[in-house]
C-alpha positions, 0 to 999 in steps of 0.5 A: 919689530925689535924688542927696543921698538915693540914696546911703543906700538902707536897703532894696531891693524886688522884685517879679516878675510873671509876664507870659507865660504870667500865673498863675505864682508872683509873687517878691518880697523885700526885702534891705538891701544894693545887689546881691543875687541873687533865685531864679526857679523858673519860665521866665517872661517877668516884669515886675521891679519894684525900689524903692530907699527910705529913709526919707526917698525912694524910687525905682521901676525897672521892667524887662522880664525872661525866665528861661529853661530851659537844655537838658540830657540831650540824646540822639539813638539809632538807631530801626531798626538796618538799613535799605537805601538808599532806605528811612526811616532813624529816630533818635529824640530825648529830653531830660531839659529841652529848655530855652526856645526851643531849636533843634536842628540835625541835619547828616545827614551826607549834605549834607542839614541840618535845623533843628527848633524852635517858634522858628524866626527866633531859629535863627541860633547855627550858621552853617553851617545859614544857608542851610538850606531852608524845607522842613527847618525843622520844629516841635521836636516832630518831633526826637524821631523824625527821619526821613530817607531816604539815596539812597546805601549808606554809613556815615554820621555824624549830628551834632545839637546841641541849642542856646539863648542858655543852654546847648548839648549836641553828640552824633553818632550813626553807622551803616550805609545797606547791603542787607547783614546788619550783624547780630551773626552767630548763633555755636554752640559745641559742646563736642566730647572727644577 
């Protein structure tokens, strides 16, 4: 559109296509005013296609956009209750949407920390895990039943957050690395009359 006609756009159309994965549902609506808001219900990659137009012109932008997924519903809980030093301690993971390209670091409370995530350069959110060693960066779907071996008795913090560009959930989970029952003791009541 020349500058003389742009300023009278009637009508403004969009077109989303689904780039990676292809298949997924195509957008494409039409509004009358310059700004408007479009749903996407899926996290694709797409490619956007908008025509300002009038009846006497139109002008076409393209552009390269990604939606995606925030995390939510993100917890980590004990997966066995008593271990000893020097034993696999578990913790298992869940969540309700682990969101797209999400990373997940776990400070083990040990001075050992782990990143685990399918898209591991883009893991830059936490400084503090920059100088975390190859060997403890490993695929998310190992987050949901961590496994670590504490050399040394002691109550231990376990921090995880779960982050994307999007959205960031925190917990921490505690416990006891100890030879000794840290069980609920067995309590027996008698009812005795005087």
């Amino acid at each position: 559109m020349s500058d003389a006609n742009n300023a009278f756009a009637t009508a403004y159309d969009l077109i989303a296509t689904p780039v990676v994965p292809p298949g997924g549902d195509v957008v494409a609506c039409t509004h009358s005013t310059p700004e408007f808001s479009v749903l996407f219900n899926e996290s694709l990659a797409y490619d956007v296609v908008i025509t300002a137009r009038n009846p006497m012109d139109s002008t076409t932008v393209t552009k390269s956009v990604e939606i995606q997924e925030m995390v939510s519903g993100f917890l980590v809980v004990d997966g066995n209750s008593q271990v000893k030093a020097n034993e696999v301690k578990l913790l298992n993971a869940s969540f309700t949407a682990v969101g797209t390209k999400t990373c997940v670091y776990v400070d083990f409370g040990d001075g050992v920390k782990r990143i685990y995530s399918d898209f591991l350069p883009t893991c830059t959110h936490i400084a503090s895990f920059s100088s975390v060693a190859i060997g403890d960066k490993l695929p998310l779907s190992s987050v949901y039943t961590m496994q670590h071996v504490y050399t040394t008795d002691g109550f231990y913090t376990v921090s995880a957050t779960a982050q994307n560009d999007h959205s960031s959930e925190t917990l921490t989970v505690s416990f006891s690395i100890t030879a000794l029952d840290c069980g609920k003791p067995a309590v027996d009541i008698h009812n005795r009359l005087v």
